[in-house]
PyMOL Python script that loads the backbone (N, CA, C, O; Angstrom):
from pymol import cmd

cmd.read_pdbstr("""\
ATOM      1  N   UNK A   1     -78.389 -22.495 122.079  1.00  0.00           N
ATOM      2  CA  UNK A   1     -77.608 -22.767 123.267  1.00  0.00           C
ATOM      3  C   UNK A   1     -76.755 -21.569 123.658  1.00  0.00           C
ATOM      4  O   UNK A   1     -76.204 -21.498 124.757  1.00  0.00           O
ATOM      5  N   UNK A   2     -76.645 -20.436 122.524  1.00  0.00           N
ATOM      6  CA  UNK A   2     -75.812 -19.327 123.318  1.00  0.00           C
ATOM      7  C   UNK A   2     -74.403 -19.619 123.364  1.00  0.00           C
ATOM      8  O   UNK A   2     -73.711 -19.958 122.404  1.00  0.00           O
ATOM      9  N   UNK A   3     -73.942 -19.422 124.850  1.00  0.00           N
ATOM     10  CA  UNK A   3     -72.294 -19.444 124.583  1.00  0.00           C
ATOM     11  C   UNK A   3     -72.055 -20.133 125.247  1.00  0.00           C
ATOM     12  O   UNK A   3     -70.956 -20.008 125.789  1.00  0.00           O
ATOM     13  N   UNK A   4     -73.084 -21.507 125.697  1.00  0.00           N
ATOM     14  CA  UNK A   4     -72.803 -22.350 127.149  1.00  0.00           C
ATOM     15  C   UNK A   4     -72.971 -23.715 126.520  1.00  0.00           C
ATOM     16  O   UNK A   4     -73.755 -24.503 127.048  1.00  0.00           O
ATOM     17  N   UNK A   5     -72.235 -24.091 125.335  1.00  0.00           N
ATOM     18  CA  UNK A   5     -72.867 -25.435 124.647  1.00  0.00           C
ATOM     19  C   UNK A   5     -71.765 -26.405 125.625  1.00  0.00           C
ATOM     20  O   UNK A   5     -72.015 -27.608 125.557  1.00  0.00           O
ATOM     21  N   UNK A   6     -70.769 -26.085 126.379  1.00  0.00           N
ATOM     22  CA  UNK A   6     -70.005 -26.982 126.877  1.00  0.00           C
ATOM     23  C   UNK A   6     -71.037 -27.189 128.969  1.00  0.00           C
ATOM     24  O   UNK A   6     -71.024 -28.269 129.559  1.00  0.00           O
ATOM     25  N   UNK A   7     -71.505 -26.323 129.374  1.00  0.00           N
ATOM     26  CA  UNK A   7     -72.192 -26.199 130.153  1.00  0.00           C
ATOM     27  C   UNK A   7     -73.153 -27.333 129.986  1.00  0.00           C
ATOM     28  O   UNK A   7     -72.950 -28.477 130.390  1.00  0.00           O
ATOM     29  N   UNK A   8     -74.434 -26.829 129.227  1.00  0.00           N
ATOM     30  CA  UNK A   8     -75.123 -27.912 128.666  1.00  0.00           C
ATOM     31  C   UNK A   8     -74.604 -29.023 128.278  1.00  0.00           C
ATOM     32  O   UNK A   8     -75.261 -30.021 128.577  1.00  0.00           O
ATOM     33  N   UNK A   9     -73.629 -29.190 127.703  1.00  0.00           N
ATOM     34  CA  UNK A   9     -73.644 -30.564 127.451  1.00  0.00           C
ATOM     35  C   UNK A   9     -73.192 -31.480 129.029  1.00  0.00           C
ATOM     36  O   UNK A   9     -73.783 -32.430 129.541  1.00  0.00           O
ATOM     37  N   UNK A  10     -71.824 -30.693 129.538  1.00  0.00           N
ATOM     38  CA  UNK A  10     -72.090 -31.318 131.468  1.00  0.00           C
ATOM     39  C   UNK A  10     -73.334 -31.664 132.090  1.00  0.00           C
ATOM     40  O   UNK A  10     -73.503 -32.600 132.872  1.00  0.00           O
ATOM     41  N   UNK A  11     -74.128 -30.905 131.719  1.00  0.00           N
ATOM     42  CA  UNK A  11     -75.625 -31.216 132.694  1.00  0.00           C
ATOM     43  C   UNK A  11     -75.944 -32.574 131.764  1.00  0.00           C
ATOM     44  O   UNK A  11     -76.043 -33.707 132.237  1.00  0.00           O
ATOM     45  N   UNK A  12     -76.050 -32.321 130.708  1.00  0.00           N
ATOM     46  CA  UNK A  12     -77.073 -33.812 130.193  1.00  0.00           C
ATOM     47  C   UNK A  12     -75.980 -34.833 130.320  1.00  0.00           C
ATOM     48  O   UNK A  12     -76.370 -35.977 130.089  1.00  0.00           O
ATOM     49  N   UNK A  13     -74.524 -34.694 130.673  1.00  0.00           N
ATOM     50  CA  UNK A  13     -73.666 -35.805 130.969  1.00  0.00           C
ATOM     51  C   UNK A  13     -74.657 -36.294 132.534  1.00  0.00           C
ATOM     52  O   UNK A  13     -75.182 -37.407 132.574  1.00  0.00           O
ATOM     53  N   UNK A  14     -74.740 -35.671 133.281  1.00  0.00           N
ATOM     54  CA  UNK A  14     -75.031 -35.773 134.336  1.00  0.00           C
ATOM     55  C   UNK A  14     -76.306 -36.072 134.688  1.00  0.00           C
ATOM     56  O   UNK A  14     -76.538 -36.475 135.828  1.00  0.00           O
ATOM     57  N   UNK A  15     -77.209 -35.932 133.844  1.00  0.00           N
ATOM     58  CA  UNK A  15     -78.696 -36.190 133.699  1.00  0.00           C
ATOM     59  C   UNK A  15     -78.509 -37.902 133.400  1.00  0.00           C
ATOM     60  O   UNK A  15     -78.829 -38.776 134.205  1.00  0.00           O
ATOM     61  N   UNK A  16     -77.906 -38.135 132.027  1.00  0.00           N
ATOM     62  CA  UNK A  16     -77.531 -39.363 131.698  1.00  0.00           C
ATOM     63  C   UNK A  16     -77.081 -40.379 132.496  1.00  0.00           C
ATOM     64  O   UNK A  16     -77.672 -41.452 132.375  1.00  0.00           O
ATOM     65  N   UNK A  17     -76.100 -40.302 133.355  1.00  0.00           N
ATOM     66  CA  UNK A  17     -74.951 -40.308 134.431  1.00  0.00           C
ATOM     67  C   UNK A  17     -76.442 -40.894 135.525  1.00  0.00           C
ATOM     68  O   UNK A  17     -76.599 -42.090 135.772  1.00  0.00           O
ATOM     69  N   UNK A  18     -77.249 -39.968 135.972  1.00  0.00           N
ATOM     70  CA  UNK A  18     -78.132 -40.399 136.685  1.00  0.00           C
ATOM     71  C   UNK A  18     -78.838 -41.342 136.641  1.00  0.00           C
ATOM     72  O   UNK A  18     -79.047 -42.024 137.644  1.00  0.00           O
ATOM     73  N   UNK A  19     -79.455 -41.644 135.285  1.00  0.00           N
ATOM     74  CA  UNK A  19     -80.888 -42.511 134.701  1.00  0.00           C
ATOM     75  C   UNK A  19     -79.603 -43.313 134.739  1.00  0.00           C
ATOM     76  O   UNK A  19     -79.682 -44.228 135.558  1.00  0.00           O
ATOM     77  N   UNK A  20     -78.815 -43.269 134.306  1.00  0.00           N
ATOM     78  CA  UNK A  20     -77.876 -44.815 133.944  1.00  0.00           C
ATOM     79  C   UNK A  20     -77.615 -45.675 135.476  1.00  0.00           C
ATOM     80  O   UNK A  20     -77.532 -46.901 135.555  1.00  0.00           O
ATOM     81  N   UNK A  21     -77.482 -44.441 136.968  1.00  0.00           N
ATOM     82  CA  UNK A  21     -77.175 -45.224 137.977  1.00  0.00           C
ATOM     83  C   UNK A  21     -78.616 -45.383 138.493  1.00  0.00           C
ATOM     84  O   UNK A  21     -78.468 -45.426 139.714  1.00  0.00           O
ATOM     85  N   UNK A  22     -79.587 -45.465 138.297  1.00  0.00           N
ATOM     86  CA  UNK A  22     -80.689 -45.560 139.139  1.00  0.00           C
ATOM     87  C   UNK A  22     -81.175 -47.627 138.166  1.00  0.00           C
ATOM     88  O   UNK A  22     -81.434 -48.689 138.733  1.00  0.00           O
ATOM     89  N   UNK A  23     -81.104 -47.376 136.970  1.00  0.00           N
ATOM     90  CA  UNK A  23     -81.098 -48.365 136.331  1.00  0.00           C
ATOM     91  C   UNK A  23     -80.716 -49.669 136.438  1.00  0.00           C
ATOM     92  O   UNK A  23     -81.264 -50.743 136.189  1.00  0.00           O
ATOM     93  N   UNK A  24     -78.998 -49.127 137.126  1.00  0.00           N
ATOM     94  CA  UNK A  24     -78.242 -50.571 137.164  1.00  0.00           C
ATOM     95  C   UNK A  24     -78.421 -50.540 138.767  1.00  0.00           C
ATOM     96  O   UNK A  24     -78.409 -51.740 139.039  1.00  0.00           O
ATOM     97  N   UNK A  25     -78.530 -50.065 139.589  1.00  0.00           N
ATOM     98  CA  UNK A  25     -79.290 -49.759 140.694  1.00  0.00           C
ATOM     99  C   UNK A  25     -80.356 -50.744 140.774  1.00  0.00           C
ATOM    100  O   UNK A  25     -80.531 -51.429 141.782  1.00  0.00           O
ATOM    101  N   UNK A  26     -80.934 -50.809 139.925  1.00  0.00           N
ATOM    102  CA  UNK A  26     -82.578 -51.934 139.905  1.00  0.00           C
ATOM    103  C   UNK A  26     -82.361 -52.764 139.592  1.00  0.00           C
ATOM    104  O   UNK A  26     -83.154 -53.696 139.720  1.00  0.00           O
ATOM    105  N   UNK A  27     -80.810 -52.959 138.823  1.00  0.00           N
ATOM    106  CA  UNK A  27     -80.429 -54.975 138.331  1.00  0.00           C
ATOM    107  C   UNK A  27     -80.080 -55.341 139.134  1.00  0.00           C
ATOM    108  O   UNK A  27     -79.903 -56.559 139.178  1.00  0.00           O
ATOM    109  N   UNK A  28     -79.739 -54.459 140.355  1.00  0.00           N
ATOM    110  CA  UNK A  28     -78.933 -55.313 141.359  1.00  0.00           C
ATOM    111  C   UNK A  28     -77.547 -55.419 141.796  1.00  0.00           C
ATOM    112  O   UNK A  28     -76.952 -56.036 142.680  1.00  0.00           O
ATOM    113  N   UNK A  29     -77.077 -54.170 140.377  1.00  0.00           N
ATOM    114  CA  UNK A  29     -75.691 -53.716 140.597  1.00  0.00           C
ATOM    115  C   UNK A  29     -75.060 -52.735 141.528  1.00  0.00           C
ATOM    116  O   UNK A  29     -75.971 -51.995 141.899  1.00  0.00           O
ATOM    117  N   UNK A  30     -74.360 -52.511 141.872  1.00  0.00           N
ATOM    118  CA  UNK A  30     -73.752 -51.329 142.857  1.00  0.00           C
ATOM    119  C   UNK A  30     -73.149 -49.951 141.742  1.00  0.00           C
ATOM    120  O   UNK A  30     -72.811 -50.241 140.594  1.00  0.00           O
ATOM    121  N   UNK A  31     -73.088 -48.758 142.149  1.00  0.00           N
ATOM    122  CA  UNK A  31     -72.621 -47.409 141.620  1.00  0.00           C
ATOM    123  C   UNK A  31     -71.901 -47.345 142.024  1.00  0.00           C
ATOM    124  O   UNK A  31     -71.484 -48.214 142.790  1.00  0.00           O
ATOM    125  N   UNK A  32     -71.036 -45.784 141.642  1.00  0.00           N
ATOM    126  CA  UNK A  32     -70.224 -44.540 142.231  1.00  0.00           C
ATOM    127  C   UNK A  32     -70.015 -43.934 141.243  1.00  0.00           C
ATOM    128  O   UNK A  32     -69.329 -44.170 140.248  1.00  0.00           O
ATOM    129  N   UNK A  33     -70.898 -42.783 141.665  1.00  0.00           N
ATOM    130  CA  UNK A  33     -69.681 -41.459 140.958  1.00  0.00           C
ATOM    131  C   UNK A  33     -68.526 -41.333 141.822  1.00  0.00           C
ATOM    132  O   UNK A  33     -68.181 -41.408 143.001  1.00  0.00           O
ATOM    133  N   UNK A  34     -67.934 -41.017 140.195  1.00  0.00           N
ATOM    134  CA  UNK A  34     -66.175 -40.875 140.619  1.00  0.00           C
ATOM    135  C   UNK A  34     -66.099 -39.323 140.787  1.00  0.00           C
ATOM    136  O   UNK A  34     -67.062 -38.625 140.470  1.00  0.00           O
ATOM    137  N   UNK A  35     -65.081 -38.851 141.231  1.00  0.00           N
ATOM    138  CA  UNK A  35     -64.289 -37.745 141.241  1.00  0.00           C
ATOM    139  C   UNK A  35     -62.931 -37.412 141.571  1.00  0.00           C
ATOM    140  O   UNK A  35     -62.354 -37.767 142.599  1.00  0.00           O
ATOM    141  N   UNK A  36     -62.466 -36.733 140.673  1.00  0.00           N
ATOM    142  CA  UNK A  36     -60.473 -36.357 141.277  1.00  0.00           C
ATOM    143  C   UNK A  36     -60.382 -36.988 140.226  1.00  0.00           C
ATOM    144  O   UNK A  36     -59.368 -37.674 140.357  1.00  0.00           O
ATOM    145  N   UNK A  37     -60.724 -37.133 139.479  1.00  0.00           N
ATOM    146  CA  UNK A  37     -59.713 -38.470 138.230  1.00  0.00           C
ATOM    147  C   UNK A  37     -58.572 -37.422 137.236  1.00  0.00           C
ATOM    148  O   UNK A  37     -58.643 -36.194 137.195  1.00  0.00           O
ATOM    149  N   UNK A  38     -57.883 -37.999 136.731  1.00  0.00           N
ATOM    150  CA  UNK A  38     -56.592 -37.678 135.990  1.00  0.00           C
ATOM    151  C   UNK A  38     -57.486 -37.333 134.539  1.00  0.00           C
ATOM    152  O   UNK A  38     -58.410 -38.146 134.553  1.00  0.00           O
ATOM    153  N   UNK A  39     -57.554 -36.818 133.795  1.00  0.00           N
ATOM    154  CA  UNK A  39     -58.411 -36.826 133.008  1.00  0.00           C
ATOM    155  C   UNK A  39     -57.778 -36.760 131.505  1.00  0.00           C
ATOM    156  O   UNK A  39     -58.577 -36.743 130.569  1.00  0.00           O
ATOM    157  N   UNK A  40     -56.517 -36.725 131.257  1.00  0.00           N
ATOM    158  CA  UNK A  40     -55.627 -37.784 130.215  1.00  0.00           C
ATOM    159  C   UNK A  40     -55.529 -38.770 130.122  1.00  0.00           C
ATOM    160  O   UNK A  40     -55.529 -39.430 129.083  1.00  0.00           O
ATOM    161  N   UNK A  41     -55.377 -39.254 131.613  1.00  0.00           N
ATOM    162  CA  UNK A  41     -55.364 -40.917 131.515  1.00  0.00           C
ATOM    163  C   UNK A  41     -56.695 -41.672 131.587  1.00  0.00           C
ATOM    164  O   UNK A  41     -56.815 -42.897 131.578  1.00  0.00           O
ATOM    165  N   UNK A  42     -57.805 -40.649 131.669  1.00  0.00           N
ATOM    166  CA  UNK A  42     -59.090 -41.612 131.337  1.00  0.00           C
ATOM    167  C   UNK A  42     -59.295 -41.455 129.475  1.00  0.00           C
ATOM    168  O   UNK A  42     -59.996 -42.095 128.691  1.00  0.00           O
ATOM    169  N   UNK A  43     -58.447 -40.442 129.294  1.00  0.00           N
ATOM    170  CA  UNK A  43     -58.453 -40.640 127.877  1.00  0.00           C
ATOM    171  C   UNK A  43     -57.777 -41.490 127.197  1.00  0.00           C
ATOM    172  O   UNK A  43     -58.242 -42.167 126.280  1.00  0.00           O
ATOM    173  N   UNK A  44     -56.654 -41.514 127.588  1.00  0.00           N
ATOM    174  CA  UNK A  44     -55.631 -42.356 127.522  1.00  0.00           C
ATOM    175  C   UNK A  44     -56.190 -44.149 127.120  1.00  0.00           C
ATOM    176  O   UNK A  44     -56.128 -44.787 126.069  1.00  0.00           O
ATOM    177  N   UNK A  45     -56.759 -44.533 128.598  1.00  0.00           N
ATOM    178  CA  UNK A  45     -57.784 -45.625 128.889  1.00  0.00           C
ATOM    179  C   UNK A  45     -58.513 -45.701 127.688  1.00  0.00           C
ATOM    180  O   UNK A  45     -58.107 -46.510 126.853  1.00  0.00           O
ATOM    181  N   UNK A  46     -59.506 -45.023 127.431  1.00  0.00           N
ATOM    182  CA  UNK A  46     -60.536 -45.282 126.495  1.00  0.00           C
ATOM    183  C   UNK A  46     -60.661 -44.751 125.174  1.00  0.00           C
ATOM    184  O   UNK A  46     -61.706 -44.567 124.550  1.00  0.00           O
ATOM    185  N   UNK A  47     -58.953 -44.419 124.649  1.00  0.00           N
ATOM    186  CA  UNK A  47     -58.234 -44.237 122.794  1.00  0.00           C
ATOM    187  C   UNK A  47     -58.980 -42.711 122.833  1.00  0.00           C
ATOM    188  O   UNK A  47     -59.092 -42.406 121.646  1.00  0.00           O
ATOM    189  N   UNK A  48     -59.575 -41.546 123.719  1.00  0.00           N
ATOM    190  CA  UNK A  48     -60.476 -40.725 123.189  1.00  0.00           C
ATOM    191  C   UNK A  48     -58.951 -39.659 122.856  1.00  0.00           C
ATOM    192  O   UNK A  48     -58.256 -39.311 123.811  1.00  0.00           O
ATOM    193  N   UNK A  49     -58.645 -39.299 121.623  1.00  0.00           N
ATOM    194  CA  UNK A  49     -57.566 -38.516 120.777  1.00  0.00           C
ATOM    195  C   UNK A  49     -57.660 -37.089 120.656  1.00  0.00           C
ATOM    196  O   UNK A  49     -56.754 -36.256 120.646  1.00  0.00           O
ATOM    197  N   UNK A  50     -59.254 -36.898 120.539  1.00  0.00           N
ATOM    198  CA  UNK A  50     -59.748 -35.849 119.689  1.00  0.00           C
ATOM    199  C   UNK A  50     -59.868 -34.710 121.932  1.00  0.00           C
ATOM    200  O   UNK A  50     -60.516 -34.744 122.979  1.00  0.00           O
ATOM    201  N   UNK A  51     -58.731 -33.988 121.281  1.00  0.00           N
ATOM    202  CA  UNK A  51     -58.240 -32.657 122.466  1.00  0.00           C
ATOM    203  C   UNK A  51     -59.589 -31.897 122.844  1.00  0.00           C
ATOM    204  O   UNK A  51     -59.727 -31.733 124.056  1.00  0.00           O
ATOM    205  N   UNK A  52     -60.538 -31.436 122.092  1.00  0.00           N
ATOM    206  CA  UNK A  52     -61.712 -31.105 122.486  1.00  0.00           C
ATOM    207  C   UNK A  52     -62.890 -31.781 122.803  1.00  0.00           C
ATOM    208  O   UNK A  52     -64.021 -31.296 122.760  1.00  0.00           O
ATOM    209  N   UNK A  53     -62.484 -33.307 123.231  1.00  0.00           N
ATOM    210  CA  UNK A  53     -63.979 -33.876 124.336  1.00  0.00           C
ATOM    211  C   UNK A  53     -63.284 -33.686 125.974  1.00  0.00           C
ATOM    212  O   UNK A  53     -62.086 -33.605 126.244  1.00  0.00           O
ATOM    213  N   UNK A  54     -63.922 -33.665 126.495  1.00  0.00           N
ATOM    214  CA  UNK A  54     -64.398 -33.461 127.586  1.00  0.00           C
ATOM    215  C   UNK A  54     -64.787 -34.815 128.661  1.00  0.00           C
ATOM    216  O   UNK A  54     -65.695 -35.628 128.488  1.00  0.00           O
ATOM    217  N   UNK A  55     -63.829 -34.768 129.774  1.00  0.00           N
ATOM    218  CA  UNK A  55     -64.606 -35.905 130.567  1.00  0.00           C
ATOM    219  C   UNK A  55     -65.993 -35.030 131.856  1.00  0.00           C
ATOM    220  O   UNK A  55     -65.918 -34.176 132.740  1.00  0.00           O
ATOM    221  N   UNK A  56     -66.958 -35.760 131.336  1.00  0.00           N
ATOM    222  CA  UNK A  56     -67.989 -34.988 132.082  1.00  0.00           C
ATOM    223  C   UNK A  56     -67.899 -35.614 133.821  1.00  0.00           C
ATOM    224  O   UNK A  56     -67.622 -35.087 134.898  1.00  0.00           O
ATOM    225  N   UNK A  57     -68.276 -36.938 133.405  1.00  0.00           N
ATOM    226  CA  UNK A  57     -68.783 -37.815 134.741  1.00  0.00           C
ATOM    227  C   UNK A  57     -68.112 -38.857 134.630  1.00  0.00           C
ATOM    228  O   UNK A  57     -67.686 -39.056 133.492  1.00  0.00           O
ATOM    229  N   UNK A  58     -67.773 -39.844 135.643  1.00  0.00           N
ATOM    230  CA  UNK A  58     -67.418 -41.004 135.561  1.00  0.00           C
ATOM    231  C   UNK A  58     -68.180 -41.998 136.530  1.00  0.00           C
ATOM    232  O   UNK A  58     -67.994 -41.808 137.732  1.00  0.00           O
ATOM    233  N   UNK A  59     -68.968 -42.976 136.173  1.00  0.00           N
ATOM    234  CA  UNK A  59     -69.841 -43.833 137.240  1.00  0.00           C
ATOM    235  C   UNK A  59     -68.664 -45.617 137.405  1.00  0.00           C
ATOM    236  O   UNK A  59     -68.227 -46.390 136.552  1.00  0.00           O
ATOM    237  N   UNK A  60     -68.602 -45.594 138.372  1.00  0.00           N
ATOM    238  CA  UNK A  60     -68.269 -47.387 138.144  1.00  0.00           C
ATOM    239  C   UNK A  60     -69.454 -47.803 138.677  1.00  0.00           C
ATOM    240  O   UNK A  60     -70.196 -47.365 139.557  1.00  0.00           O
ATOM    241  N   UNK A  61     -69.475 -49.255 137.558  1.00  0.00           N
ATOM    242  CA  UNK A  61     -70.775 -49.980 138.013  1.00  0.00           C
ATOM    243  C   UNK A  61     -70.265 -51.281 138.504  1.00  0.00           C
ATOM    244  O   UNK A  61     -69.316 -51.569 137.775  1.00  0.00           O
ATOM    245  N   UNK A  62     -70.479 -52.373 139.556  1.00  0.00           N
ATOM    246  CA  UNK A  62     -70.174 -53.907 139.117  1.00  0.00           C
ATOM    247  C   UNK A  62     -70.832 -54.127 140.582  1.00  0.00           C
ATOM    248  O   UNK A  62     -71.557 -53.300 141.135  1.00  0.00           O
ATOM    249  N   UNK A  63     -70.549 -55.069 140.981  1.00  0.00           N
ATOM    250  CA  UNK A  63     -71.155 -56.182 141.522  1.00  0.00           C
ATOM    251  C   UNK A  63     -70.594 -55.766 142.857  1.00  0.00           C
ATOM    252  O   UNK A  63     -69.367 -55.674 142.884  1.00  0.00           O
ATOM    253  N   UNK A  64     -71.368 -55.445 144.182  1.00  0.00           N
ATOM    254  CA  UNK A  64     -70.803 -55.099 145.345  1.00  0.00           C
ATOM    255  C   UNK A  64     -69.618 -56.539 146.237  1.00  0.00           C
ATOM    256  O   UNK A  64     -69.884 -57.684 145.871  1.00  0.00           O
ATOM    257  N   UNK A  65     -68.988 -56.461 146.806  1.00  0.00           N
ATOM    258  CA  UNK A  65     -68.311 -57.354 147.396  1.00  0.00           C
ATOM    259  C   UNK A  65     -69.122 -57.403 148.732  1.00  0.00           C
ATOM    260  O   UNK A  65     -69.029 -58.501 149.279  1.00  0.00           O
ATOM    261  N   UNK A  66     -69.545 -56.902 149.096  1.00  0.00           N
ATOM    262  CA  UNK A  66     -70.309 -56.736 150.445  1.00  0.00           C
ATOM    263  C   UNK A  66     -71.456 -55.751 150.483  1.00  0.00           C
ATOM    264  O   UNK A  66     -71.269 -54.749 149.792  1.00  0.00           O
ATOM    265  N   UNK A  67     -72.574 -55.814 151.125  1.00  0.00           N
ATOM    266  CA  UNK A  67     -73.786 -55.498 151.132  1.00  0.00           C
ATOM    267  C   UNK A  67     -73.351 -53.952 152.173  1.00  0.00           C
ATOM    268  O   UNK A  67     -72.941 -54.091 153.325  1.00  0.00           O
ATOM    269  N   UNK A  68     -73.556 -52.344 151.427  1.00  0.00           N
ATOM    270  CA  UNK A  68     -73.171 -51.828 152.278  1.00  0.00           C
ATOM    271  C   UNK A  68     -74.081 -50.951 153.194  1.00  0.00           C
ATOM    272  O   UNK A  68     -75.227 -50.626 152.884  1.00  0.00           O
ATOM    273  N   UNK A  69     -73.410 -50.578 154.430  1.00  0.00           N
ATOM    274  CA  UNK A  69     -74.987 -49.664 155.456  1.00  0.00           C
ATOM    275  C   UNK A  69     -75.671 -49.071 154.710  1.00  0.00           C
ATOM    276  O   UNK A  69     -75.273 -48.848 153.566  1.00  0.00           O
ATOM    277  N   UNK A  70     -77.152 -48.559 155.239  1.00  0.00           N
ATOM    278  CA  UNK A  70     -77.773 -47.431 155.151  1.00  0.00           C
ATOM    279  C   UNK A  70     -77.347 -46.804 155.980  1.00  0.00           C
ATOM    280  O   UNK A  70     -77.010 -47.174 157.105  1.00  0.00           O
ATOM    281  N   UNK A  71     -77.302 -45.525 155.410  1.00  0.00           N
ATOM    282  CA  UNK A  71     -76.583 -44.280 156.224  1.00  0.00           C
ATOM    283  C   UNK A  71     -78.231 -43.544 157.018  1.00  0.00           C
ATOM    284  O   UNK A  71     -78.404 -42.758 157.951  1.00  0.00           O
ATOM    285  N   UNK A  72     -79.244 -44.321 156.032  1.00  0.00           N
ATOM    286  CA  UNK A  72     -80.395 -43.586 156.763  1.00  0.00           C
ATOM    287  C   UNK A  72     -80.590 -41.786 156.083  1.00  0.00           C
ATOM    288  O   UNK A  72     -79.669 -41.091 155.654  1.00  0.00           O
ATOM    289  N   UNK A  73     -81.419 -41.570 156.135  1.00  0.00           N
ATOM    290  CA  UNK A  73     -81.826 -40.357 155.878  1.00  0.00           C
ATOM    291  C   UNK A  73     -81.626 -38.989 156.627  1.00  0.00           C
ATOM    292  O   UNK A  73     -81.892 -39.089 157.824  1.00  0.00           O
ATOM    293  N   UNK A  74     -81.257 -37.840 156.261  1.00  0.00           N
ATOM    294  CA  UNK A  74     -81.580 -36.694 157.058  1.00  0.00           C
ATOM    295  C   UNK A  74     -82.867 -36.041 156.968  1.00  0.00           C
ATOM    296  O   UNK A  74     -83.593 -35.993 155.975  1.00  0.00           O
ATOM    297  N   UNK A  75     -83.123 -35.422 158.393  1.00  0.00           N
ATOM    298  CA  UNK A  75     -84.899 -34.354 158.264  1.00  0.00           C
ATOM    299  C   UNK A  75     -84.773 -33.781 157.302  1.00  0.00           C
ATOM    300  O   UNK A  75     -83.648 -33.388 156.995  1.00  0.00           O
ATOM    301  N   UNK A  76     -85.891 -33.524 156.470  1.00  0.00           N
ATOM    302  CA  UNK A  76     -86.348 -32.543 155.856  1.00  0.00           C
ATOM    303  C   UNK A  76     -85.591 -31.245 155.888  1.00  0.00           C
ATOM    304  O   UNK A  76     -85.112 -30.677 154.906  1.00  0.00           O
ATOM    305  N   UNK A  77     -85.541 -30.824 157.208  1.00  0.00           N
ATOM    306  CA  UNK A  77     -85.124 -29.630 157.925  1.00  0.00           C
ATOM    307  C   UNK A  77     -83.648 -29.035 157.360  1.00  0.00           C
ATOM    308  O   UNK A  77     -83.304 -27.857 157.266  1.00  0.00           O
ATOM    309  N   UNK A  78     -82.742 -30.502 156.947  1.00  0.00           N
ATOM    310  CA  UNK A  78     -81.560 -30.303 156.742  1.00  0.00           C
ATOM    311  C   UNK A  78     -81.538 -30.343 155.144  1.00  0.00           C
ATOM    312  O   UNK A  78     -80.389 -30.200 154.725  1.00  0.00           O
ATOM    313  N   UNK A  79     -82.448 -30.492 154.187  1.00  0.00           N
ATOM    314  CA  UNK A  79     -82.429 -30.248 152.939  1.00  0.00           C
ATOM    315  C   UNK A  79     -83.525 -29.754 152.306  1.00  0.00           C
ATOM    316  O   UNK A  79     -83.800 -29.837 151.109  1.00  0.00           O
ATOM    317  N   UNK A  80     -84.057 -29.300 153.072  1.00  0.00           N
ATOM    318  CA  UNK A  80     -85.630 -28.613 151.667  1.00  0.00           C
ATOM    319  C   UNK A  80     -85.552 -27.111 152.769  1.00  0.00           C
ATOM    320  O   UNK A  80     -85.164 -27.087 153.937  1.00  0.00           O
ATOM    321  N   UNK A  81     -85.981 -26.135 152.059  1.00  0.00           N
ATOM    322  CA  UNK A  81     -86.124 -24.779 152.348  1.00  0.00           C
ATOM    323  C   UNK A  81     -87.304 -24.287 151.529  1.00  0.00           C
ATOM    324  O   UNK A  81     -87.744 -24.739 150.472  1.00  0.00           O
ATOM    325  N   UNK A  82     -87.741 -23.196 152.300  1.00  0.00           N
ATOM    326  CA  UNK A  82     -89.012 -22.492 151.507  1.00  0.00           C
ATOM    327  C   UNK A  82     -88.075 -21.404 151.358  1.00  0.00           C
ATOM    328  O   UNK A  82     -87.145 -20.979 152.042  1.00  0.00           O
ATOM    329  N   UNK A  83     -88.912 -20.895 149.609  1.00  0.00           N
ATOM    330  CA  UNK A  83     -87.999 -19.823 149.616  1.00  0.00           C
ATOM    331  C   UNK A  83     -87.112 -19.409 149.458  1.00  0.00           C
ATOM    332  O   UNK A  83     -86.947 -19.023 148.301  1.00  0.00           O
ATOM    333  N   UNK A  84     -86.097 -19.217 150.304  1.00  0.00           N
ATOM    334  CA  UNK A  84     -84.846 -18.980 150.895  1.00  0.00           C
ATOM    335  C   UNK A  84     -84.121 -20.034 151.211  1.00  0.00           C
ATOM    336  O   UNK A  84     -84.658 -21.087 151.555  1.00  0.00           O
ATOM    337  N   UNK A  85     -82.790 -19.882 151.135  1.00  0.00           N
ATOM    338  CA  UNK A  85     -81.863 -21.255 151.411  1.00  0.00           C
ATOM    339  C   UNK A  85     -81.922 -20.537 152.809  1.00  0.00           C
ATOM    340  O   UNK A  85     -81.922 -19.309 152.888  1.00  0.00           O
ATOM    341  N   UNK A  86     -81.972 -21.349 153.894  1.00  0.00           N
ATOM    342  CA  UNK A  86     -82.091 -21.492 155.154  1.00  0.00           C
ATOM    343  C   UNK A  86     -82.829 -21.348 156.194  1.00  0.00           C
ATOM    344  O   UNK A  86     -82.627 -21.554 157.391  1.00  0.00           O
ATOM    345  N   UNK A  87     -84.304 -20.715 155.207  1.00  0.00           N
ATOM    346  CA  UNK A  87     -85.693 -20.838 155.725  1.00  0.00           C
ATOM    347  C   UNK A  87     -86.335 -22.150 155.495  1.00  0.00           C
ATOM    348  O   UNK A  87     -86.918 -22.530 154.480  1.00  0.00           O
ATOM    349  N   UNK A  88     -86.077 -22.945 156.897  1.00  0.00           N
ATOM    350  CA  UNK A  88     -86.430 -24.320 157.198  1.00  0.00           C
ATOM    351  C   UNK A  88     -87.813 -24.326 156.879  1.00  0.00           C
ATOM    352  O   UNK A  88     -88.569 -23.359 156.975  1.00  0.00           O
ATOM    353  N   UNK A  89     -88.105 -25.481 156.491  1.00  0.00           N
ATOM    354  CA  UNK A  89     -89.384 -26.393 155.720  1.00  0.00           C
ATOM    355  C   UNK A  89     -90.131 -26.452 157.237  1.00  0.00           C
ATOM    356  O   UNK A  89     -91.208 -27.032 157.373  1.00  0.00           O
TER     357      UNK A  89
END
""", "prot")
cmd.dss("prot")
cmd.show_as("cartoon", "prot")
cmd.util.cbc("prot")
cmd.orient("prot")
């Protein structure tokens, strides 16, 4: 891993983080990644003591209160590139 073992380990938080929301996604549950969080007090929250972990990701999962829009999709045009970032597909 070199000198990036805290790098790597973010990505497979986030790899994880993914398969976990696509999953509960298919039970029927609702997501969110979080962001901005206080990140003592999610330690705080969940007894984690030990000064060298790391909060990678945070997902909430539960039960939607309301069924929410599709925002619908953007073209192609506005996210895939050949090549070059801004040589449109």
């Amino acid at each position: 891993m070199g000198d990036k073992p805290r790098e790597y380990g973010i990505k497979d938080a986030m790899i994880a983080a993914t398969h976990l929301v696509l999953d509960e996604e298919s039970l029927g549950l609702s997501t969110c990644f979080m962001n901005g969080w206080a990140e003592d007090k999610i330690k705080e929250v969940i007894g984690a003591t030990d000064s060298d972990l790391a909060i990678a990701v945070l997902v909430a999962v539960g039960y939607a209160k309301e069924c929410r829009k599709n925002p619908g999709r953007l073209p192609l045009s506005a996210n895939v590139f050949v090549e070059n970032i801004g040589q449109l597909y």
